[in-house]
Each structure stands twice: as structure tokens, then as C-alpha cells.
C-alpha positions, 0 to 999 in steps of 0.5 A: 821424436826419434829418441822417444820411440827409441828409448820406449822399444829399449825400456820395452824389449829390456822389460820383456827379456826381464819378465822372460827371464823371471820365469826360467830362471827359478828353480822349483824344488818343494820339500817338507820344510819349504811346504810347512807353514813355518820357514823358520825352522821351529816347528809350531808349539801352540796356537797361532791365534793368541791375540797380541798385548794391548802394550804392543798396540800402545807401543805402536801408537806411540811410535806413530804419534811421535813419527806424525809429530816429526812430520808436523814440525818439519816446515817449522823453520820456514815458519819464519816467513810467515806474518806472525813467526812468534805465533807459529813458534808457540803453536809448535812448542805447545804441541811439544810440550803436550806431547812430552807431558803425555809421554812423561804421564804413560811413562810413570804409569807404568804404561810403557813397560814391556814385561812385568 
């Protein structure tokens, strides 16, 4: 119990000087460039307000689609534990194949086009 009381006030008294610290330590000198709404550098040409393309959101999606899908077929190879492994192995090659023909439609519609 000793060594828990003394790894607490050790994780404790170590938070304590960090936090202390955080607060002396930066220095706060505001100028014109870090008080602009742009840090970066280039003053503001038109309205910030433009709505994004709607390719953007399709991009996206898609990259969530496809990150989702990694994510579905991750315990795929312990699949093989399962009573029925060819069932399983047919569901995910379904889903694949869906997928790939999805992409494949989007990609000769011109849906995944960046710029025209």
C-alpha cells in the first residue's frame, strides 16, 4: 500500500509543477499578425462564408466508406474459426465486390473528379 500512496504523490506533486510551470513559462506578446483572424500570412481576399463543393463531401464519404469497410473485414481471418468459414468468406467477398462495383460506377460518372 506504501508504494501506491507513493507513486500517487509522485504522479501528483509531478502534475502540480507541470500545470505551474504551463503558466510562467509562455510569454504573451500580442502583435498585428497574431491578433488578425489569418495566422497565415495572407490577408483575406473574399468572404469566408463560401460553401464547400459537394465532390469535397463525396470525397469524403467515400474515404469513410472505404476506411469503415477496413474496419468490417479486419477479423475476416478469424472467420476461419467460425462453423460455417465459406459463408463467411462469401459474405465479405460480397461486400467487396459492392463496394468495388460502386466505385468503379462513381469513377465513370465523372463523380470523382476533382476540377473540371
Amino acid at each position: 500500500m506504501n508504494l501506491i500512496i507513493t507513486i500517487f504523490i509522485i504522479a501528483l506533486t509531478l502534475s502540480l509543477i507541470l500545470a505551474i510551470v504551463s503558466f510562467w513559462l509562455p510569454q504573451m506578446n500580442p502583435d498585428a499578425e497574431k491578433l488578425s483572424p489569418y495566422e497565415c500570412g495572407f490577408d483575406p481576399l473574399g468572404s469566408a462564408r463560401l460553401p464547400f463543393s459537394i465532390r469535397f463531401f463525396l470525397i469524403a464519404i467515400l474515404f469513410l466508406l472505404f476506411d469503415l469497410e477496413i474496419a468490417l473485414l479486419l477479423p475476416l481471418p478469424w472467420g476461419d474459426q467460425l462453423s460455417n468459414p465459406t459463408g463467411t468468406l462469401l459474405w465479405a467477398t460480397a461486400v467487396l465486390i459492392l463496394l468495388t462495383l460502386g466505385l468503379i460506377y462513381e469513377w465513370t460518372q465523372g463523380g470523382l473528379e476533382w476540377a473540371e
